[in-house]
ZAGUSE-403432 format. One line per field, with one value per residue: x, y, z of N, C-alpha, C in turn; residue in one letter; residue number from 1. Coordinates in steps of 0.02 Angstrom, whole numbers, padded with zeros to 5 digits. Layout:
<recs>
nx	X,...
ny	Y,...
nz	Z,...
cax	X,...
cay	Y,...
caz	Z,...
cx	X,...
cy	Y,...
cz	Z,...
aa	a,...
i	NUM,...
</recs>
This chain:
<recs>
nx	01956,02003,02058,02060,02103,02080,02158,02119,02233,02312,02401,02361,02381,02325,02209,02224,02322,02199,02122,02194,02230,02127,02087,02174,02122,02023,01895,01892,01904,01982,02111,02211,02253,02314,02326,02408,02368,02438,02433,02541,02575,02631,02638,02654,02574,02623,02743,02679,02590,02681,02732,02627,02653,02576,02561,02607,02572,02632,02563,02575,02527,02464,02410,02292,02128,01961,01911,02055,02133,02079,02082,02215,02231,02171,02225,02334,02303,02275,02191,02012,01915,01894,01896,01868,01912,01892,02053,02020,01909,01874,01826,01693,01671,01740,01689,01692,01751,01696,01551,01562,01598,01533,01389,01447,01427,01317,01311,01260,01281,01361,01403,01451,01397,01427,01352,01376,01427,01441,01569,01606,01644,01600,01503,01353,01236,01275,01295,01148,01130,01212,01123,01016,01069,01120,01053,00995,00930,00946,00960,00957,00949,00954,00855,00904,01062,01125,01264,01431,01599,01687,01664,01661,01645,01689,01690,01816,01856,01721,01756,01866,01808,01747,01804,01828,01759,01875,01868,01768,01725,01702,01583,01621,01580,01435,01405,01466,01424,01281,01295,01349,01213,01132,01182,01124,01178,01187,01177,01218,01160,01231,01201,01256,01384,01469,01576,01658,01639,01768,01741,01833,01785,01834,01739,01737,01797,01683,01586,01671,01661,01517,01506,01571,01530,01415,01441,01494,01393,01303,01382,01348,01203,01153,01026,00997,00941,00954,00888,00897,00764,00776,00881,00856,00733,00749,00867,00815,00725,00788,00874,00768,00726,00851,00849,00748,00760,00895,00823,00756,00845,00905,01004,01014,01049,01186,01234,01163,01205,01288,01225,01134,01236,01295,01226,01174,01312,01322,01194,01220,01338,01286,01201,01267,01379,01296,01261,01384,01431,01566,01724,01828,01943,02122,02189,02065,02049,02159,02123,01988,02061,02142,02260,02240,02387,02477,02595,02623,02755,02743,02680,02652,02671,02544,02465,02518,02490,02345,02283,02336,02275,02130
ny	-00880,-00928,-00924,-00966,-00911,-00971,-00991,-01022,-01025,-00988,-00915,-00777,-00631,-00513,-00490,-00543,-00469,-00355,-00432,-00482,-00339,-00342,-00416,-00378,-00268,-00290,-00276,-00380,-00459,-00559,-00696,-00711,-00804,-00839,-00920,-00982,-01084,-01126,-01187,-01203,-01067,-00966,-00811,-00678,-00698,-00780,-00727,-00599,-00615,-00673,-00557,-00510,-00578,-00711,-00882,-00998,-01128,-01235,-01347,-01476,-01429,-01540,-01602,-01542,-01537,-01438,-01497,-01553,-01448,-01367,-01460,-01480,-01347,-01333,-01436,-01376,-01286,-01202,-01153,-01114,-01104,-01109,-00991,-00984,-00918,-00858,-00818,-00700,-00625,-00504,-00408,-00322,-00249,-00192,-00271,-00408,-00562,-00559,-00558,-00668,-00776,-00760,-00831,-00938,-00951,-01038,-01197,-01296,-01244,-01286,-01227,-01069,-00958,-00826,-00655,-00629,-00507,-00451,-00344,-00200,-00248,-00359,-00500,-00469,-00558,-00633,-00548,-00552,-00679,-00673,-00606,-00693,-00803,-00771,-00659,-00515,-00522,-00601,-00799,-00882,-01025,-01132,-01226,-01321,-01365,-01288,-01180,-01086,-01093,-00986,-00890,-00932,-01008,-01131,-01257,-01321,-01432,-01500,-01531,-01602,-01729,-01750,-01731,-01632,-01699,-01754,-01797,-01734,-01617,-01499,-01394,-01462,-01376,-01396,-01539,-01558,-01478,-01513,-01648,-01615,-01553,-01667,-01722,-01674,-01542,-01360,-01238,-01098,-00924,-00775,-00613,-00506,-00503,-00486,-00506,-00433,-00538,-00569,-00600,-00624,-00675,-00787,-00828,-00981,-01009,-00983,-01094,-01196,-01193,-01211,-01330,-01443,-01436,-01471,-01603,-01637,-01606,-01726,-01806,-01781,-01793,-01924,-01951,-01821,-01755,-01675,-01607,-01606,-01536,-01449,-01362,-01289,-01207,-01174,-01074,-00980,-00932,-00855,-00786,-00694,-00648,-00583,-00492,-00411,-00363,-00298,-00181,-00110,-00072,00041,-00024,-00107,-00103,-00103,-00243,-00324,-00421,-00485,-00529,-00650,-00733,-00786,-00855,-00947,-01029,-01058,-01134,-01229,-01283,-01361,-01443,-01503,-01572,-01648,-01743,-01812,-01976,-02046,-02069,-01960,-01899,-01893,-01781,-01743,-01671,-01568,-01492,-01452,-01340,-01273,-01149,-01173,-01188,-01208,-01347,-01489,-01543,-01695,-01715,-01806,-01845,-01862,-01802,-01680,-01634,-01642,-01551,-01430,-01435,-01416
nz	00433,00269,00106,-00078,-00220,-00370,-00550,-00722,-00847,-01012,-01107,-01072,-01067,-01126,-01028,-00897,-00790,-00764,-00693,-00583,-00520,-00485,-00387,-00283,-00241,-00157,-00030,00068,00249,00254,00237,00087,-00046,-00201,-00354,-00490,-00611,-00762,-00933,-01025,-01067,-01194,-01215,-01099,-00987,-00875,-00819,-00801,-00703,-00578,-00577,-00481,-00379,-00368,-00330,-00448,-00542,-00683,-00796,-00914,-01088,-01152,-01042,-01005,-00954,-00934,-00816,-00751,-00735,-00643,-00529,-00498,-00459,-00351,-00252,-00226,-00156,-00005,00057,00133,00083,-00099,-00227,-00410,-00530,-00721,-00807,-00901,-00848,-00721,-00579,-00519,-00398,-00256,-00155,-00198,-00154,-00011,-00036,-00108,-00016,00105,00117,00154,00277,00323,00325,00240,00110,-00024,-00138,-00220,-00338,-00415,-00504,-00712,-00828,-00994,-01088,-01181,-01301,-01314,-01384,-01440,-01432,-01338,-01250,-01196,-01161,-01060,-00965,-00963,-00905,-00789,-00680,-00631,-00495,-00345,-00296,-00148,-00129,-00250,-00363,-00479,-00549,-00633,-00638,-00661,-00671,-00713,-00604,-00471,-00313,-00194,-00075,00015,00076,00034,-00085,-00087,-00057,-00167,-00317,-00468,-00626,-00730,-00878,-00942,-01070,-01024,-00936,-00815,-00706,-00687,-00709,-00563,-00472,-00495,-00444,-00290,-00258,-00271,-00165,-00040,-00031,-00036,-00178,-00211,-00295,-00306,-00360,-00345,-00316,-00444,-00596,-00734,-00901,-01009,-01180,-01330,-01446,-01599,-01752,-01754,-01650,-01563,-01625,-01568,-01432,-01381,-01470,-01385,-01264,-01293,-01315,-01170,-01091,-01149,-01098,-00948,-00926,-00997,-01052,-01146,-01265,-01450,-01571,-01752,-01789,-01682,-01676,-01801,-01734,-01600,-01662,-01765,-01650,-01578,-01638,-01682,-01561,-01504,-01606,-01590,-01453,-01484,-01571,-01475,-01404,-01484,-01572,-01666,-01824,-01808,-01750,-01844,-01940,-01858,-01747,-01801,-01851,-01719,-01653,-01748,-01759,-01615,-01597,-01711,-01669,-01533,-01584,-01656,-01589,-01492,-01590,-01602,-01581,-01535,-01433,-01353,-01444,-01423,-01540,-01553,-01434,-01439,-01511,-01475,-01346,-01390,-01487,-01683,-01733,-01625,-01583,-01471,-01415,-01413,-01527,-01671,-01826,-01918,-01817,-01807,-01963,-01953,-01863,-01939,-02025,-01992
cax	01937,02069,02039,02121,02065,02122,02157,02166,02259,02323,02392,02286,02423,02276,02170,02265,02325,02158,02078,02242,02224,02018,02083,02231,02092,01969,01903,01855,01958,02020,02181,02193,02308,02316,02348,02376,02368,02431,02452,02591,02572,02703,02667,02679,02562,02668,02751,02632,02560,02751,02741,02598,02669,02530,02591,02619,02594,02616,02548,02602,02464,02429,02386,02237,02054,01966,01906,02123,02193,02043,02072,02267,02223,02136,02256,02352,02264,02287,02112,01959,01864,01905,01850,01873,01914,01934,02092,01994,01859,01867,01775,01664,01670,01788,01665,01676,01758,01657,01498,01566,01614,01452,01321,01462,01391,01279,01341,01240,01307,01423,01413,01409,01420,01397,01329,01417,01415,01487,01592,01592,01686,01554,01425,01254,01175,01308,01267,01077,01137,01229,01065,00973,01092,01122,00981,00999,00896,00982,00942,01006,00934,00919,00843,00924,01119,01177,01331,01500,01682,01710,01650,01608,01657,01667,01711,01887,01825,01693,01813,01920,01760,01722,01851,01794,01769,01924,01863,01709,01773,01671,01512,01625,01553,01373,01427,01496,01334,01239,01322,01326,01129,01103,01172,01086,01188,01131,01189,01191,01178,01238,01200,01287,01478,01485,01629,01647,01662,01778,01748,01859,01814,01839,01687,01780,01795,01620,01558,01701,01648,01458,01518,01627,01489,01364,01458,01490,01324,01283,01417,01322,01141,01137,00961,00999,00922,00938,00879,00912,00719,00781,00928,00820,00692,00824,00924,00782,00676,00841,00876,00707,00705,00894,00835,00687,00790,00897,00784,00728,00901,00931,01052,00971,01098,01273,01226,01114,01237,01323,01174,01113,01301,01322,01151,01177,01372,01312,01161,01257,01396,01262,01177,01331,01406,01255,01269,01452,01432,01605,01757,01862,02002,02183,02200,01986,02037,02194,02063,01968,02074,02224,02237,02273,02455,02504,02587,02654,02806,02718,02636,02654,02672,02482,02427,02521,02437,02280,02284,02349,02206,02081
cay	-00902,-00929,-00932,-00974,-00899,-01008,-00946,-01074,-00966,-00989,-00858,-00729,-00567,-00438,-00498,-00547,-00399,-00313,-00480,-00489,-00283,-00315,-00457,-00308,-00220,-00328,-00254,-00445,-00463,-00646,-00688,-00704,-00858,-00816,-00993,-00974,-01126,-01096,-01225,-01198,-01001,-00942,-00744,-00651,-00717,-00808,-00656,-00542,-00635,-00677,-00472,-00491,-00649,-00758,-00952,-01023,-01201,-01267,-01418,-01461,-01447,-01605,-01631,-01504,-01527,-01387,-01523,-01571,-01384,-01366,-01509,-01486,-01288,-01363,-01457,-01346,-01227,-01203,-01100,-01161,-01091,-01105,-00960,-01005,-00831,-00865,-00774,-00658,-00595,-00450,-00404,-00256,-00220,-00215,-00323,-00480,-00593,-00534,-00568,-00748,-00815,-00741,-00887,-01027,-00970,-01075,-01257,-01343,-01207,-01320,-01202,-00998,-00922,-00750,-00627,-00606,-00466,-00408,-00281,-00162,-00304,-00455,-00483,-00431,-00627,-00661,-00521,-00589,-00748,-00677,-00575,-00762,-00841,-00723,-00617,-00447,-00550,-00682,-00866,-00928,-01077,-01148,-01293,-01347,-01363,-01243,-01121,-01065,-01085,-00914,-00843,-00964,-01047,-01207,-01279,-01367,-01504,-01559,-01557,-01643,-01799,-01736,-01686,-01607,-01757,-01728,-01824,-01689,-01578,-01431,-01419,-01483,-01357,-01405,-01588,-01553,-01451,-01565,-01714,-01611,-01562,-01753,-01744,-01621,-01467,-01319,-01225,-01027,-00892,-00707,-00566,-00444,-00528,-00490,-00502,-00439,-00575,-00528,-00641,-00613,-00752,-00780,-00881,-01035,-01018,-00997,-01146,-01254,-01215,-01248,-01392,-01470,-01408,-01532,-01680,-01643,-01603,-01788,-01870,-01770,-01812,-01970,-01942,-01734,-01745,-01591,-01630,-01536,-01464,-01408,-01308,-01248,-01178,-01107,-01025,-00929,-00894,-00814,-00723,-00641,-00617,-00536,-00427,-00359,-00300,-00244,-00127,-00064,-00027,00060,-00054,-00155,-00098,-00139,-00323,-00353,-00468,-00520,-00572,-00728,-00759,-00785,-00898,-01011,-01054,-01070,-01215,-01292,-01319,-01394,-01500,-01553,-01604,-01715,-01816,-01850,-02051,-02073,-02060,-01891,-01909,-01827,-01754,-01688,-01625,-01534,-01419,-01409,-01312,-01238,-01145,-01239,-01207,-01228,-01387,-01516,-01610,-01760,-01743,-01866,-01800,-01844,-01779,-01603,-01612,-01649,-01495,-01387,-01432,-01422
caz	00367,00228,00014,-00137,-00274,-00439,-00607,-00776,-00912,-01069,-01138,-01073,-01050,-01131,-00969,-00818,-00743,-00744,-00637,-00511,-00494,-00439,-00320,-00231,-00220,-00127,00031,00124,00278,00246,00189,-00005,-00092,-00273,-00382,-00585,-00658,-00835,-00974,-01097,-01112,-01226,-01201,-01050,-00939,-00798,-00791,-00769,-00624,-00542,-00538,-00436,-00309,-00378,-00344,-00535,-00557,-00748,-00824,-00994,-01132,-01169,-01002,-00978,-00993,-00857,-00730,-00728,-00713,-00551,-00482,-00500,-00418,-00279,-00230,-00211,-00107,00053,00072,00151,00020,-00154,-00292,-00465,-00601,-00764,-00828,-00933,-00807,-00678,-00521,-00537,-00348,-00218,-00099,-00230,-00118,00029,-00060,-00127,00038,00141,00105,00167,00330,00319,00339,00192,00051,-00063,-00211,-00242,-00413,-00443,-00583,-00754,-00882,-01056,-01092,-01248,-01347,-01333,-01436,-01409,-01401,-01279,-01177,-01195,-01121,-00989,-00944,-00952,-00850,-00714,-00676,-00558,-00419,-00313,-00257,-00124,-00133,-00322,-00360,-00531,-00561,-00662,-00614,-00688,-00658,-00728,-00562,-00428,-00273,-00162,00009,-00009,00107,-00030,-00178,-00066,-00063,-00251,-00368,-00525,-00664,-00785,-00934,-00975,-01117,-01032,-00889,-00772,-00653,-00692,-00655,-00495,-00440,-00505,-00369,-00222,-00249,-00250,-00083,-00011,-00017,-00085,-00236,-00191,-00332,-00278,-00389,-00312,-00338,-00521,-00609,-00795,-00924,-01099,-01231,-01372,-01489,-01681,-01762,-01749,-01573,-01530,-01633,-01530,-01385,-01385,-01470,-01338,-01209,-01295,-01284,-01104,-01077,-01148,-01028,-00889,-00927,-01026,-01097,-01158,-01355,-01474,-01655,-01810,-01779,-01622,-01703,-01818,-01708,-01580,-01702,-01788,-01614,-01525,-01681,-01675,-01515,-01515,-01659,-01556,-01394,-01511,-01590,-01423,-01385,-01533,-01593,-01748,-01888,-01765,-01726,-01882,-01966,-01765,-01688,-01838,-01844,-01666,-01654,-01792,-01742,-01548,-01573,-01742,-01623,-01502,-01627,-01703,-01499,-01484,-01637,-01607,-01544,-01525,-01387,-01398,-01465,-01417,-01548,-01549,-01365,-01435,-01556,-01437,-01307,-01400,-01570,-01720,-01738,-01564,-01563,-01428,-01411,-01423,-01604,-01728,-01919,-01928,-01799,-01849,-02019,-01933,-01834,-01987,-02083,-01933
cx	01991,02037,02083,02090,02120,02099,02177,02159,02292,02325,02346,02332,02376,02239,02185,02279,02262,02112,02145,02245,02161,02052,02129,02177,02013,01964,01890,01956,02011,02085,02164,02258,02283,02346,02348,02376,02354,02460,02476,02577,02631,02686,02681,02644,02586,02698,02731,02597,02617,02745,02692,02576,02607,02572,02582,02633,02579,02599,02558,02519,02434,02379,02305,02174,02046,01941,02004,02127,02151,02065,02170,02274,02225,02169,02324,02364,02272,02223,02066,01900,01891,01868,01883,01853,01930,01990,02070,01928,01911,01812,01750,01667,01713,01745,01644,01681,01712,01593,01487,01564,01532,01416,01377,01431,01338,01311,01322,01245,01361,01464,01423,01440,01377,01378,01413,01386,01470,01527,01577,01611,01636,01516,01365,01222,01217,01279,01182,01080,01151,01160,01006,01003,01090,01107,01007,00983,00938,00948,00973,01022,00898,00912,00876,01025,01175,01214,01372,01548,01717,01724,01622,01663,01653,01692,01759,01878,01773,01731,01871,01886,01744,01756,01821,01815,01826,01919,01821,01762,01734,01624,01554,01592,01467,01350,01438,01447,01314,01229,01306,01252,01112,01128,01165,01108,01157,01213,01160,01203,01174,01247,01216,01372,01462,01551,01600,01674,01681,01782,01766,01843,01789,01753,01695,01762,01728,01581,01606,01694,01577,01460,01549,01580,01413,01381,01487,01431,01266,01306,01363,01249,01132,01081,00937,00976,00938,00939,00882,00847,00736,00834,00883,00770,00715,00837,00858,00742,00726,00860,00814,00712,00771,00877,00782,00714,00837,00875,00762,00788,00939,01009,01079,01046,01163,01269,01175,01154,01266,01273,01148,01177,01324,01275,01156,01249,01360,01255,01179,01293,01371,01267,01215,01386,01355,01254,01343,01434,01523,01661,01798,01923,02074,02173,02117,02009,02092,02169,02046,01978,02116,02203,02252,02346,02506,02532,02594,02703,02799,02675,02674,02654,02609,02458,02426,02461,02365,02250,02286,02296,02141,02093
cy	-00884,-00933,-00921,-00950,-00918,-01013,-01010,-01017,-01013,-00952,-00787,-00642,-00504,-00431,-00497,-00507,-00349,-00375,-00475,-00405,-00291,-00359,-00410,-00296,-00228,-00324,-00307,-00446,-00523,-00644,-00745,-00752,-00851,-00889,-00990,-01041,-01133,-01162,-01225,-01117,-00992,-00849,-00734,-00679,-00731,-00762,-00603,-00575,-00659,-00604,-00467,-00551,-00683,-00819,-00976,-01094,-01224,-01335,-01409,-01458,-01481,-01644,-01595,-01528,-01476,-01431,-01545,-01536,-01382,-01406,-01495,-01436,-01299,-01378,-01448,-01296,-01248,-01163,-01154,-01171,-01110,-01098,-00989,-00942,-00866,-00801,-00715,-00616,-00547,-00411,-00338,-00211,-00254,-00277,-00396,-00530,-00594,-00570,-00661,-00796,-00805,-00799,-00948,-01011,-01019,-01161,-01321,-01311,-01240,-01271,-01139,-00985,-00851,-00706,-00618,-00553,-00442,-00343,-00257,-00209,-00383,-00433,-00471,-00499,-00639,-00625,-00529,-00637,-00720,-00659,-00644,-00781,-00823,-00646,-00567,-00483,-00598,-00744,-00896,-00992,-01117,-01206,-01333,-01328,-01322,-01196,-01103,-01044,-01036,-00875,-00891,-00981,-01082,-01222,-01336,-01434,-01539,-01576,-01609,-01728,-01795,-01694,-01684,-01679,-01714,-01766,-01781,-01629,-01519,-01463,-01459,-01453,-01393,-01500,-01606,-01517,-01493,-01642,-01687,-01601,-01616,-01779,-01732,-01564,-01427,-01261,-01129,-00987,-00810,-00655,-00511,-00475,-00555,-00456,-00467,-00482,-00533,-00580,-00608,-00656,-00738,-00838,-00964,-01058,-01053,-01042,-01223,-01242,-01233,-01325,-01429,-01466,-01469,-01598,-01666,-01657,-01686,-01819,-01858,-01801,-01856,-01948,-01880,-01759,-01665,-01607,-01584,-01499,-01410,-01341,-01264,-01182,-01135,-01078,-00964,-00898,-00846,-00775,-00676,-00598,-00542,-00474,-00381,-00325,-00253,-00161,-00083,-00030,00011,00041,-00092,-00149,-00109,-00188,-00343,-00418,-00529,-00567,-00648,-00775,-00822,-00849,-00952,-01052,-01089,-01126,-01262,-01322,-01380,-01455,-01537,-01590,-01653,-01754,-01857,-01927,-02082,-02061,-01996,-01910,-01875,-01784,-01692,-01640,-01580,-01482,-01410,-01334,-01270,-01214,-01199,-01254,-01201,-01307,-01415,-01532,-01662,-01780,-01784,-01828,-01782,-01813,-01695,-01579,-01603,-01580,-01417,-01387,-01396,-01321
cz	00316,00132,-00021,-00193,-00339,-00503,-00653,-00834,-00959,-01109,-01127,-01036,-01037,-01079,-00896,-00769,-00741,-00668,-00571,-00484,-00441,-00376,-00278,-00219,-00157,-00042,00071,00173,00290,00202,00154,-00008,-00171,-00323,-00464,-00593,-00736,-00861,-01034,-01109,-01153,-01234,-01120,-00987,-00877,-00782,-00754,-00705,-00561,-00528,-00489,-00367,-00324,-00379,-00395,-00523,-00633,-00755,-00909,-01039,-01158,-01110,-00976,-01007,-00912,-00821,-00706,-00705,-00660,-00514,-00459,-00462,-00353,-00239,-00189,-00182,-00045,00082,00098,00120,-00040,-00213,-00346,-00509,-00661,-00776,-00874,-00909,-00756,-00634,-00537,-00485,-00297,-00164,-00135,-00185,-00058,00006,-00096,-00086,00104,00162,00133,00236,00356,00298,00266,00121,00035,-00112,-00202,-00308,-00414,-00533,-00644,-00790,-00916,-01035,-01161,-01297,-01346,-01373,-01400,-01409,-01357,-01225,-01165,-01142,-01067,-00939,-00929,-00892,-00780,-00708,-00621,-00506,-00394,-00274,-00210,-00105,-00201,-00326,-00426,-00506,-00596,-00611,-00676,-00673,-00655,-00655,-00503,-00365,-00224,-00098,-00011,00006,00078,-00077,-00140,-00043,-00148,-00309,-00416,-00572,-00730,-00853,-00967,-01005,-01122,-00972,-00827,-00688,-00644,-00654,-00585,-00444,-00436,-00449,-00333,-00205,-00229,-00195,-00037,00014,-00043,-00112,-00239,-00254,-00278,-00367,-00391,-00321,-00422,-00535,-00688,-00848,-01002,-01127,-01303,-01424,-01560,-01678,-01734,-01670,-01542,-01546,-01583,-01463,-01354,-01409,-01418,-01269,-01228,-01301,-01204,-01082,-01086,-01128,-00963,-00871,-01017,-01104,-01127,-01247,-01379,-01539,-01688,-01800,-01717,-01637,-01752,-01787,-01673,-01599,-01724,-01724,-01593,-01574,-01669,-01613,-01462,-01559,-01618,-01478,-01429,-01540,-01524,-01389,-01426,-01568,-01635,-01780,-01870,-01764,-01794,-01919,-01905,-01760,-01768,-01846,-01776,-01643,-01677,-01762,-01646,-01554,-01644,-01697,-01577,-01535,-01643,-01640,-01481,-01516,-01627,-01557,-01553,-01455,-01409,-01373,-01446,-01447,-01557,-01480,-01381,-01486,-01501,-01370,-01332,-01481,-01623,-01733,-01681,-01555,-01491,-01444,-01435,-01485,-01639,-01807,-01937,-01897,-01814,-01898,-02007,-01900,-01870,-02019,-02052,-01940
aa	x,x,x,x,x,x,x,x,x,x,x,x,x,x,x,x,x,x,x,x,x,x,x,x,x,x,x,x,x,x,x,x,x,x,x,x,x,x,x,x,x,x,x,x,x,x,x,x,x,x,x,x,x,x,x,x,x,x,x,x,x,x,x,x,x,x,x,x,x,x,x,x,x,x,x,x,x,x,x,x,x,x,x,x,x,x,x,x,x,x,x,x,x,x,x,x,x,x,x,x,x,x,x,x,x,x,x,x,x,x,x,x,x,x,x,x,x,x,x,x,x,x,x,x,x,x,x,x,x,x,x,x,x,x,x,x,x,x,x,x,x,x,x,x,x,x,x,x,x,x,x,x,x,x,x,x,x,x,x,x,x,x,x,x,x,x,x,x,x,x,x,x,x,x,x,x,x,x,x,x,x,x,x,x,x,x,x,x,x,x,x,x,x,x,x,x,x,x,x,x,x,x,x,x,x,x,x,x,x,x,x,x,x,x,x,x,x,x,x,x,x,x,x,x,x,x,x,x,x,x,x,x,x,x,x,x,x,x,x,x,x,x,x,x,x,x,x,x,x,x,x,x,x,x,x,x,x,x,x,x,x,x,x,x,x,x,x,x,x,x,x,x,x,x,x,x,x,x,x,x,x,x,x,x,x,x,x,x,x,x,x,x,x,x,x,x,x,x,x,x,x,x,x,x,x,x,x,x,x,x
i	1,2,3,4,5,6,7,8,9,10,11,12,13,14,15,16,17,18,19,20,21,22,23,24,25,26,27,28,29,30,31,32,33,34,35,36,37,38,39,40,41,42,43,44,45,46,47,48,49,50,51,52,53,54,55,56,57,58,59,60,61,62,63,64,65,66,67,68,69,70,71,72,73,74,75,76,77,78,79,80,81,82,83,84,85,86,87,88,89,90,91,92,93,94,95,96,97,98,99,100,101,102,103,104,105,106,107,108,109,110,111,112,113,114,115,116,117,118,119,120,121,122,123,124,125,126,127,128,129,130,131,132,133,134,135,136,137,138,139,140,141,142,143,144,145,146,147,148,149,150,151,152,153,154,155,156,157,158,159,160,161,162,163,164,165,166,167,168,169,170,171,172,173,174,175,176,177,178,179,180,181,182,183,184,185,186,187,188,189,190,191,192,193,194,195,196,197,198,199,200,201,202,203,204,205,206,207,208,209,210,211,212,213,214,215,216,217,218,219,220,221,222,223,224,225,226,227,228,229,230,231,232,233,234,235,236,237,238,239,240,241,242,243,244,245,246,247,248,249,250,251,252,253,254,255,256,257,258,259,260,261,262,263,264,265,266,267,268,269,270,271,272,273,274,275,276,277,278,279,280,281,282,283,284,285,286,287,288,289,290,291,292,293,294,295,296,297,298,299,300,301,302,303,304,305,306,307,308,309,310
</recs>
């Protein structure tokens, strides 16, 4: 048995070397292919993973959405498996791999994704979510589609009938579940291969990427609604209901301003990703992925200004 485990970065120096230390350290007896796929870093990144013989394949930045840089990984793998890290996660235990690869025993396992969790640096509704999403217990047989890229992985020989869709501006994993279910694989969660996820993000951030996650989410499932009552209602129940673990974790007066912050910017973004009825645009997909004064090569005067303003 062989695996590739493939990395999409961007800039991600403060992170990198703690996720390529957890994979050295990874007691599974299979031999390990290490794949960055970075797009336009300009710090240290490629570096820091050249110090640790990771294969480096660039794509320019115009060219990335994350079903491209996977599919571009993939392809480049020589594994039979293929995990999927983001550049800013880290394994919590040496038996990650071990614990990811396990369940392909089984001949009709397309999917596995394992647990996430915060570190001291997220917010407190994030680490809520993660606690939603991926629960202590494990499934190894789920009946719905969700996963995540962050921490998951696949059988090379499906992606090699089902390449990740590269037009979704997010959810491409959920997508790509979502197919093989409908053709009767199955879709394993492990709770025991947790990684830790660091989310660093400015406000900004976190409303563009809920945004960008609900117009995927309406390529994926056509008929997905979310009306301004629905933002409404969301926003104030998940506040409440942040404020009240808070309190039990004696934590009220740290997150009292965080947590309505973090709420409102995470289902505006939604709300405001479902009304968009139009096609996304270059330069919408070059917000969405890159900061604002990152250009390309390939801008245009407007599109600069467009970006500057943005």
């Amino acid at each position: 048995m062989t695996c590739s485990v493939i990395i999409r970065a961007f800039n991600e120096e403060t992170h990198i070397k703690r996720l390529l230390e957890g994979i050295q350290k990874q007691s599974s007896s299979v031999a390990i292919e290490v794949i960055l796929v970075d797009s336009g870093s300009t710090d240290n990144t490629v570096n820091i993973a050249k110090d640790y013989g990771v294969k480096i394949i660039n794509i320019r930045p115009e060219e990335f959405s994350f079903g491209r840089a996977l599919n571009i990984g993939c392809e480049a793998a020589i594994g039979e498996f293929l995990i999927f890290a983001s550049a800013h996660v880290y394994p919590l235990y040496t038996d990650w791999i071990h614990r990811m690869l396990k369940p392909f025993e089984d001949a009709k396992i397309a999917l596995v994704y394992g647990r996430q969790v915060g570190d001291n640096s997220s917010k407190y509704s994030e680490k809520q979510l993660f606690k939603k999403w991926f629960p202590e217990f494990s499934n190894p047989n789920q009946s719905h589609p969700f996963c995540n890229n962050a921490n998951a992985a696949i059988r090379k020989s499906l992606w090699l009938e089902l390449p990740y869709d590269e037009s979704l501006t997010g959810l491409e994993d959920l997508d790509w579940a979502n197919k093989v279910l409908k053709l009767g694989y199955i879709v394993s969660y492990d709770a025991k291969a947790t990684i830790v996820h660091v989310h660093e993000e400015t406000p900004k951030k976190i409303f563009n990427r809920y945004y960008r996650e609900a117009i995927a989410i309406k390529n994926i499932f056509p008929n997905q609604k979310f009306s301004f009552f629905d933002f409404i209602w969301l926003t104030i129940s998940h506040i409440m209901i942040d404020y009240g673990f808070a309190i039990k974790e004696q934590v009220f007066l740290k997150n009292i301003f965080e947590i309505p912050l973090f709420r409102v910017l995470q289902f505006w973004g939604t709300y405001k990703g479902h009304r968009l009825n139009q096609n996304i645009s270059y330069t919408l997909k070059k917000r969405f992925y890159y900061p604002k004064n990152f250009l390309f090569k390939s801008n245009t005067s407007e599109e600069i200004q467009e970006l500057i303003e943005y």
